[in-house]
VEXDREN-2710 file (C-alpha; in Angstrom, 1 decimal):
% VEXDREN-2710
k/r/px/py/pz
1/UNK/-3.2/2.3/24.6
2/UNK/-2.1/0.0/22.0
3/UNK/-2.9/2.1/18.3
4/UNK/-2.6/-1.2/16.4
5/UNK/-5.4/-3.6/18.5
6/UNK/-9.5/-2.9/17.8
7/UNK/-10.7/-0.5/20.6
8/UNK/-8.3/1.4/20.3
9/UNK/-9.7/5.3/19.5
10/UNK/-12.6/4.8/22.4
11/UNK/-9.4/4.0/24.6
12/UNK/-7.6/7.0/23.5
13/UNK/-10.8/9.3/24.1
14/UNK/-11.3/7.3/27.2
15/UNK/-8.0/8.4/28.5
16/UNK/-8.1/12.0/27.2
17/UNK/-11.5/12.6/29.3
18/UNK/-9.8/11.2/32.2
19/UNK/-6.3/12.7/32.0
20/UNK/-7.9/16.0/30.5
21/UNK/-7.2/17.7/27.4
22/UNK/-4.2/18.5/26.1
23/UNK/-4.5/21.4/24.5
24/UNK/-7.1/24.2/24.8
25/UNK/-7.3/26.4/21.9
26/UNK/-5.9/25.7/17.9
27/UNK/-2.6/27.7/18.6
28/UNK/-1.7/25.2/20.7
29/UNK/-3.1/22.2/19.6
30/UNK/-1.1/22.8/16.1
31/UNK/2.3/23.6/17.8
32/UNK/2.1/21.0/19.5
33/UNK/1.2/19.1/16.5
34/UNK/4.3/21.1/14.9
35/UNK/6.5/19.9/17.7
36/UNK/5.5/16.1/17.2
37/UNK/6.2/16.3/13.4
38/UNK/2.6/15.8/12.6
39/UNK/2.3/18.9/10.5
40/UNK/5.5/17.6/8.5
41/UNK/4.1/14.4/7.7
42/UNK/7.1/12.3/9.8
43/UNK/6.1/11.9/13.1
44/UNK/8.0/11.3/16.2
45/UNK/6.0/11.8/19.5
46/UNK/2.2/12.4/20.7
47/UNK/0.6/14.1/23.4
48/UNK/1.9/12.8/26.6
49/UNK/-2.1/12.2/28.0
50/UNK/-2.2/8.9/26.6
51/UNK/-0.5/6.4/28.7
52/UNK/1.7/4.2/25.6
53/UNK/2.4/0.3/26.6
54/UNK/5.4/0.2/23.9
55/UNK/7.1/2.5/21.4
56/UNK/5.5/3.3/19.0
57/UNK/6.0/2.8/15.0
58/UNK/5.4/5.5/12.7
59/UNK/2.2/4.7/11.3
60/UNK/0.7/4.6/15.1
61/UNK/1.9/7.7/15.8
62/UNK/0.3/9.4/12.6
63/UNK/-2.7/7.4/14.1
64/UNK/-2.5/9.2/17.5
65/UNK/-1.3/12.3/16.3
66/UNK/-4.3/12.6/14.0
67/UNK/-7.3/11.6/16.0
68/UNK/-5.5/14.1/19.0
69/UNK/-6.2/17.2/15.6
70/UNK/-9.6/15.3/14.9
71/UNK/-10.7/15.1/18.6
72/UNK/-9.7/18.6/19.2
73/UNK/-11.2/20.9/16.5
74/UNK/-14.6/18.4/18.0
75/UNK/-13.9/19.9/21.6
76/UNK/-13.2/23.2/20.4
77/UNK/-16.4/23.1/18.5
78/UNK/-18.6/21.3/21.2
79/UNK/-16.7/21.8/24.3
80/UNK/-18.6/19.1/26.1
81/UNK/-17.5/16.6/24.7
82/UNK/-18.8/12.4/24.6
83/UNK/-17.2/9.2/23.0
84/UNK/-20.4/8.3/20.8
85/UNK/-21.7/12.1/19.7
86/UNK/-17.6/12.6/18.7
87/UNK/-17.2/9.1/16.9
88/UNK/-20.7/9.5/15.3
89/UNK/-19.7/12.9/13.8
90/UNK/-16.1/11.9/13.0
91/UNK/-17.7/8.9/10.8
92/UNK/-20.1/10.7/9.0
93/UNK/-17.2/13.3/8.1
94/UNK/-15.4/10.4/6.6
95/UNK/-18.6/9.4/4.6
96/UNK/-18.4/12.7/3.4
97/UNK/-15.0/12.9/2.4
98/UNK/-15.5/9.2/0.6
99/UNK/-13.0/7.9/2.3
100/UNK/-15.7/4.9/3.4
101/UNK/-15.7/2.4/0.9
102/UNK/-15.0/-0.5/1.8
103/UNK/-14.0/-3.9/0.1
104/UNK/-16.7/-6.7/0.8
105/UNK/-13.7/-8.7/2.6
106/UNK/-13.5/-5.6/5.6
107/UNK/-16.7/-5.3/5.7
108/UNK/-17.1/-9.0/6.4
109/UNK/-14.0/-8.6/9.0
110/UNK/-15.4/-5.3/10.5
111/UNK/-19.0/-6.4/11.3
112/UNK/-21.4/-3.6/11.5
113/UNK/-19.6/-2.1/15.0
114/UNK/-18.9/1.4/13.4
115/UNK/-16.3/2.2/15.8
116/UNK/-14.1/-0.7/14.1
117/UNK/-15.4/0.7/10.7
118/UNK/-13.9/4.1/11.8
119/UNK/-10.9/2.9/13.0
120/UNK/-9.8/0.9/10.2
121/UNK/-10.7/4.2/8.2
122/UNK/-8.6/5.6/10.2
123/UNK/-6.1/3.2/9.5
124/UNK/-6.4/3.3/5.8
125/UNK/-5.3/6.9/6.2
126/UNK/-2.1/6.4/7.2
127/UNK/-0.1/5.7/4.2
128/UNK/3.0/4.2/5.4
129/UNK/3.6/0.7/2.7
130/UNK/3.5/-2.5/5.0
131/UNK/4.8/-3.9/1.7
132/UNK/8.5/-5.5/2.8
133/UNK/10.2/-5.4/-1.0
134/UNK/8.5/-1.5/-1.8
135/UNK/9.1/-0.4/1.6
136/UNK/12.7/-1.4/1.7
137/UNK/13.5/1.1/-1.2
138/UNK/12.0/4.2/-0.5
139/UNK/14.0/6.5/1.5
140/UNK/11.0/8.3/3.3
141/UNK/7.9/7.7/5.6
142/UNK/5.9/9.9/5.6
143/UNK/2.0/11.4/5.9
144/UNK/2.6/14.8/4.4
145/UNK/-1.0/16.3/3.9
146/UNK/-2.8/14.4/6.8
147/UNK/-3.4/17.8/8.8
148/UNK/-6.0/18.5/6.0
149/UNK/-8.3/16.2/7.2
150/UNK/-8.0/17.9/10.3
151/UNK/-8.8/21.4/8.9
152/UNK/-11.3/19.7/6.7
153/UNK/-13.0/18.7/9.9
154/UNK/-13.0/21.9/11.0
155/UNK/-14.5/23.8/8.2
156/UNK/-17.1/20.7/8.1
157/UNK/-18.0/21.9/11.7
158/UNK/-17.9/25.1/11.8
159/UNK/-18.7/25.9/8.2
160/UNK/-20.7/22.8/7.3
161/UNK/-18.7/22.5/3.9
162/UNK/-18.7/19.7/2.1
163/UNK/-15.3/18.1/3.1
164/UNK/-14.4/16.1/-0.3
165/UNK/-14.3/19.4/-1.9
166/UNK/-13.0/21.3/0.8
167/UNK/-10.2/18.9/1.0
168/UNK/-9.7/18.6/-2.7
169/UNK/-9.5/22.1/-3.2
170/UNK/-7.1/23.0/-0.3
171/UNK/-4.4/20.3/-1.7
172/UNK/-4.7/21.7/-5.0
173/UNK/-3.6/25.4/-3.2
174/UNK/-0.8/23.3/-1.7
175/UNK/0.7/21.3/-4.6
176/UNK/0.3/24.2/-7.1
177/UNK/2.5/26.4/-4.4
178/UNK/4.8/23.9/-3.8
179/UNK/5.8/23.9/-7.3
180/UNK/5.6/27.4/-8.0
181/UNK/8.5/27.2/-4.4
182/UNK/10.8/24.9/-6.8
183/UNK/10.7/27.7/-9.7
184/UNK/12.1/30.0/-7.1
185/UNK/15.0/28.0/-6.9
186/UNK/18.8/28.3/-8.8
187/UNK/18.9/24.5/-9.1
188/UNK/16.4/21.9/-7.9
189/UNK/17.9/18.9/-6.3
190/UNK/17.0/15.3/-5.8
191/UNK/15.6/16.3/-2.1
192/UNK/13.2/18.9/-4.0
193/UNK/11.8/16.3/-6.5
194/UNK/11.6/13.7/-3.4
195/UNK/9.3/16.5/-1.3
196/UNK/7.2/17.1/-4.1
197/UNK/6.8/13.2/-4.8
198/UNK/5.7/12.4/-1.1
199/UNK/3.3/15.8/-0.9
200/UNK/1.7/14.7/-4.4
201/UNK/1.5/11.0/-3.3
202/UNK/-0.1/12.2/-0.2
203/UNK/-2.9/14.4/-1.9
204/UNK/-5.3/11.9/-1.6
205/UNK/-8.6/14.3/-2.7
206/UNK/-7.4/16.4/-5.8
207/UNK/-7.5/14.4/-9.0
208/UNK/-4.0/14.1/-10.7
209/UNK/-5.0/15.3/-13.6
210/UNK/-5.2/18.8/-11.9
211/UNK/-1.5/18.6/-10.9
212/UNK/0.4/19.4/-13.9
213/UNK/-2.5/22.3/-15.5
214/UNK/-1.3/25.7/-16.0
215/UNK/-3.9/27.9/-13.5
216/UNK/-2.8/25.8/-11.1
217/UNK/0.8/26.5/-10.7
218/UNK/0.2/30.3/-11.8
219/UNK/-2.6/31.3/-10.9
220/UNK/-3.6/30.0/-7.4
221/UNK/-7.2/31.7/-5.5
222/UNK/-5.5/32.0/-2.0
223/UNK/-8.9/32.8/-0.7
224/UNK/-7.7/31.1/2.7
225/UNK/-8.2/31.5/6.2
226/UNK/-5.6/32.1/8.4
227/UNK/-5.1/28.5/10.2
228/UNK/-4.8/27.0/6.3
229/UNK/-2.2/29.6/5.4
230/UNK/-0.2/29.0/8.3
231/UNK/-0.4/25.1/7.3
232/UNK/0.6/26.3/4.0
233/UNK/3.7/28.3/4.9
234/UNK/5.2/26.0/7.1
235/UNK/4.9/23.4/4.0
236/UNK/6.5/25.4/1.8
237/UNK/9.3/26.3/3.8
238/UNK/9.9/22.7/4.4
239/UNK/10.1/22.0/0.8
240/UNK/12.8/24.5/0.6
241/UNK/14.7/23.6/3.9
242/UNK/16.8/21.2/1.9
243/UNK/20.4/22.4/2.4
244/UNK/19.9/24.4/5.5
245/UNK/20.6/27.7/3.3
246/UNK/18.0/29.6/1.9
247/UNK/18.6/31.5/-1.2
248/UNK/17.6/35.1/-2.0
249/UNK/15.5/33.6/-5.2
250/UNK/13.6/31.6/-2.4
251/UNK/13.2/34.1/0.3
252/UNK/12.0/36.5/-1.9
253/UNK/9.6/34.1/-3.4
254/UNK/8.4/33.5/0.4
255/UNK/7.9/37.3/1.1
256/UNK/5.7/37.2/-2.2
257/UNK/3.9/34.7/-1.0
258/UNK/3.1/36.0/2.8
259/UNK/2.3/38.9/0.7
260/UNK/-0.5/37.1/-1.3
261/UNK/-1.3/35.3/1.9
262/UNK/-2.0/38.8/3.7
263/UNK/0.1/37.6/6.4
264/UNK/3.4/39.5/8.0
265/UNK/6.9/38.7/6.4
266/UNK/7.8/37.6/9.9
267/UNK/6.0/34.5/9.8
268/UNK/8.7/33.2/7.4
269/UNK/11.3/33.2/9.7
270/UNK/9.0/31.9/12.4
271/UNK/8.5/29.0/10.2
272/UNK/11.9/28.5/8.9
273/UNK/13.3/28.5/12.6
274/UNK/10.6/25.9/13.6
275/UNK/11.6/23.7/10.6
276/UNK/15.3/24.0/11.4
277/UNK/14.9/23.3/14.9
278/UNK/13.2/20.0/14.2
279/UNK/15.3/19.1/11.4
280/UNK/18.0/19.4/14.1
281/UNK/16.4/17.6/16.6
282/UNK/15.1/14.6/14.7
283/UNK/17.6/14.3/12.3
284/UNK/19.3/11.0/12.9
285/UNK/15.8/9.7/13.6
286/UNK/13.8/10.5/11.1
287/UNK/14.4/8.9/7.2
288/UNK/13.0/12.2/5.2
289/UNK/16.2/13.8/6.8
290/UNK/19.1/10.9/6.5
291/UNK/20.8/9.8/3.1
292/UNK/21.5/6.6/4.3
293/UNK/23.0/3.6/2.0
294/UNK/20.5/1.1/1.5
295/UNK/21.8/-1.8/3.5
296/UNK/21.8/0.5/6.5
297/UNK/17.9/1.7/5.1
298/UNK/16.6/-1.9/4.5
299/UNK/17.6/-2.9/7.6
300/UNK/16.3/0.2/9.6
301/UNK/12.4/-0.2/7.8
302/UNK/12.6/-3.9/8.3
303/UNK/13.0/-3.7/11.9
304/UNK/10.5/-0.7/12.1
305/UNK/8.2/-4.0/10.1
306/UNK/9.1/-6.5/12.2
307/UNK/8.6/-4.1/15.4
308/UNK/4.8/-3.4/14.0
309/UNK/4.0/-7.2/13.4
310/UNK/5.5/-8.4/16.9
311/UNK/3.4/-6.2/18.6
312/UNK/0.5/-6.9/16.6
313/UNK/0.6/-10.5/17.9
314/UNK/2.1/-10.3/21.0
315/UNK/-0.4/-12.6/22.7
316/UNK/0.2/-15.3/20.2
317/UNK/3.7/-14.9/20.1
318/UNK/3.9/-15.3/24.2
319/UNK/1.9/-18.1/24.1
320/UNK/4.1/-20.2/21.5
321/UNK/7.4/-18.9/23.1
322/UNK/6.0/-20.1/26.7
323/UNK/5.1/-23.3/25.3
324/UNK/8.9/-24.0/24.0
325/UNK/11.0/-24.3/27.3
326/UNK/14.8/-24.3/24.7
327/UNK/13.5/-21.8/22.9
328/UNK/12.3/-19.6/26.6
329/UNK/15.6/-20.3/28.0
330/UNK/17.8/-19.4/24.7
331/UNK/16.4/-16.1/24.1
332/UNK/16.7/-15.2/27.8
333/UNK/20.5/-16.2/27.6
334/UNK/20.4/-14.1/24.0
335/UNK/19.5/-11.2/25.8
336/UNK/22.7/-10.8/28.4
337/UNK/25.3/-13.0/27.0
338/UNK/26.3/-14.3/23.5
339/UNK/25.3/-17.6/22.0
340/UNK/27.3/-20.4/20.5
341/UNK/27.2/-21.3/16.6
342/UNK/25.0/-24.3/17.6
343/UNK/22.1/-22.6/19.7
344/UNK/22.0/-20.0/17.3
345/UNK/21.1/-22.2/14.7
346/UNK/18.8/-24.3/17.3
347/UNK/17.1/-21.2/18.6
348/UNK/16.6/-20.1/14.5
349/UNK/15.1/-23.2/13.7
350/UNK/13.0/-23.3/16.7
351/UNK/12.0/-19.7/16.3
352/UNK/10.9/-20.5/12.4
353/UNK/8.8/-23.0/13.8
354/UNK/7.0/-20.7/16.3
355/UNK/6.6/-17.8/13.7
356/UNK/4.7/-20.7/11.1
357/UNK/2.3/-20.3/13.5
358/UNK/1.1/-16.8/12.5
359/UNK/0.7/-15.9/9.0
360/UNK/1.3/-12.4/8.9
361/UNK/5.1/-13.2/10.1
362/UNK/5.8/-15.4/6.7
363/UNK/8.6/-12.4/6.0
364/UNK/10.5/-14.7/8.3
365/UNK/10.2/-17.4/5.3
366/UNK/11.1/-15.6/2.9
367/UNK/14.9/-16.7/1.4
368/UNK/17.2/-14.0/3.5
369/UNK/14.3/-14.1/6.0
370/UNK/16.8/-15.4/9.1
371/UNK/18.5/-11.9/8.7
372/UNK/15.5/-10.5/10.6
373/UNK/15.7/-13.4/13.6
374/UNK/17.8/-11.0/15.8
375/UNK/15.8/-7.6/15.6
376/UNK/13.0/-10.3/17.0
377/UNK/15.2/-11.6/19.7
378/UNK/15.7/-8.6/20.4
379/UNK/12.2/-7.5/20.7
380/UNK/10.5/-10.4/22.0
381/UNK/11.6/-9.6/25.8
382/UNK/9.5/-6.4/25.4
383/UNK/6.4/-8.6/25.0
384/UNK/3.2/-8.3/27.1
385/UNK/1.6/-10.6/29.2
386/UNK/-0.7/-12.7/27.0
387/UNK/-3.4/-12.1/29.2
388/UNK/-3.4/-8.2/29.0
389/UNK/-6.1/-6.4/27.2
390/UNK/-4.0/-3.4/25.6
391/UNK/-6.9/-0.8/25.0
392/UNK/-9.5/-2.5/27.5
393/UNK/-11.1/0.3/29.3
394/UNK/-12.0/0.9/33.6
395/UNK/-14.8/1.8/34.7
END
């Protein structure tokens, strides 16, 4: 399944009903979710049900990872579940949460096929900056508060609420705690300001307006049910996992809070192990965790760019590659032996050539551009057959 080519969610149900589900109740479903990062807003694995043609970028694995919550609070709901019923439901969820309008451009793109409607929704969701000059100077990538539209599914199911409100009103509880969390601390640091920027950037439903008010950060309704205030803790104590240490001021501020929350002071350390296990894990991977200088950062999210756009037009690419034999043979030779001065700069004017070809490669024309020639020599072995339909489905 290819997260980045149209068809792609009917391919991902298509291959969930085959494989089976992954997960059969919530618990597991969000640990799982935990596991992957989703809950943390940096993602770094799916469900292994889906069968994956190439590695995924971030933004496809917030994609996977957040039709997999979507498609499961649906199951867990209908338990017989069908593409169209699940897809028709999903999209009028999205209506609801006015997340649907569209420029007259997509529409025009789209056509009136609502699964492409949904899935560049979908897409619109995920907000990762495909923006080369912004991207390159921030530090993290990440989709902090995209489990909400996953709870907000649920109470829209379950509940029938009204999911802009729901939502709006949930990331409020979540933004006024998290700042409440920083108040708890002997000195806030550059990491704390950075984990309240992304989780306020991310609160795509509440109106900024209501971010700085004084009810909000002191007195919060945690009228909540227990699968929000699990969501909730695990936040929090992410926002305060900055050091590895955590302070009296802050655990005592967490204890209030499971207190308020009705929930058992054990939870905190559940949470806090869980954080600092993936922290551990993931920490040379993922950018929320590394302070990296920004040569070594610009060239890490330019590749991660170039990775996304390759793939994105693989069958172009294969077909202009295949129909220069130099070029062919000099990136096969790149990719076991070195290459003189002179084919370097024959195979980087050739490959500039190719890439004029496809618009949404004009990075590579940019002045500096050549610096990203290698990270696609590098990737353009991985390339699929031009003939292969990524997300076409058997019968």
């Amino acid at each position: 399944m290819n997260p980045s080519t149209s068809g792609w969610i009917e391919k991902f149900c298509s291959q969930l009903l085959k494989n089976g589900i992954p997960f059969e109740h919530y618990n597991s479903l969000y640990i799982n979710l935990k596991t992957y990062g989703f809950i943390y807003g940096v993602n770094v694995d799916v469900t292994d049900k889906i069968e994956q043609i190439h590695r995924y970028s971030e933004d496809e694995l917030a994609k996977v990872n957040l039709i997999t919550g979507l498609f499961h609070v649906y199951y867990f709901k209908i338990k017989k579940v069908t593409t169209p019923a699940f897809l028709n439901e999903l999209l009028a969820f999205y209506k609801g949460l006015e997340v649907s309008d569209l420029s007259l451009w997509d529409k025009l793109v789209i056509g009136k096929s609502e699964t492409s409607m949904l899935e560049r929704l979908i897409h619109d969701r995920i907000q990762i900056d495909d923006n080369l000059l912004t991207r390159n100077f921030n530090k993290s990538i990440t989709n902090s508060l995209l489990f909400v539209d996953v709870l907000a599914f649920e109470a829209y199911l379950t509940r029938g609420l009204d999911p802009k409100t729901y939502a709006a009103h949930l990331e409020s509880i979540i933004v006024g705690t998290l700042y409440k969390s920083l108040n708890s601390k002997s000195k806030i640091t550059d990491y704390d300001k950075e984990i309240v920027n992304i989780i306020e950037s991310s609160a795509s439903n509440m109106d900024a307006d209501d971010i700085d008010t004084e009810d909000l950060i002191y007195d919060i309704d945690y009228d909540m049910d227990l699968n929000e205030k699990k969501y909730l803790l695990d936040l929090i104590c992410l926002s305060v996992w900055d050091d590895e240490i955590l302070e009296r001021s802050e655990y005592q501020f967490l204890k209030q809070l499971t207190k308020r929350l009705d929930m058992e002071t054990s939870e905190i350390q559940d949470s806090i192990l869980s954080v600092s296990q993936f922290h551990r894990e993931h920490k040379k991977e993922v950018l929320l965790f590394q302070q990296s200088n920004p040569l070594a950062n610009f060239y890490e999210n330019s590749s991660q760019l170039v990775n996304k756009l390759i793939r994105r037009n693989s069958k172009r690419l294969v077909k202009e590659v295949r129909q220069s034999k130099d070029l062919m043979l000099l990136i096969t030779k790149s990719t076991h032996s070195e290459l003189s001065k002179e084919e370097q700069k024959q195979m980087q004017a050739q490959l500039l050539d190719t890439l004029k070809t496809i618009p949404s490669l004009a990075i590579f024309m940019l002045p500096g551009g050549a610096i990203l020639l290698p990270i696609f020599v590098k990737l353009i072995p991985n390339l699929l057959p031009s003939a292969f339909d990524d997300n076409r489905i058997e019968d």
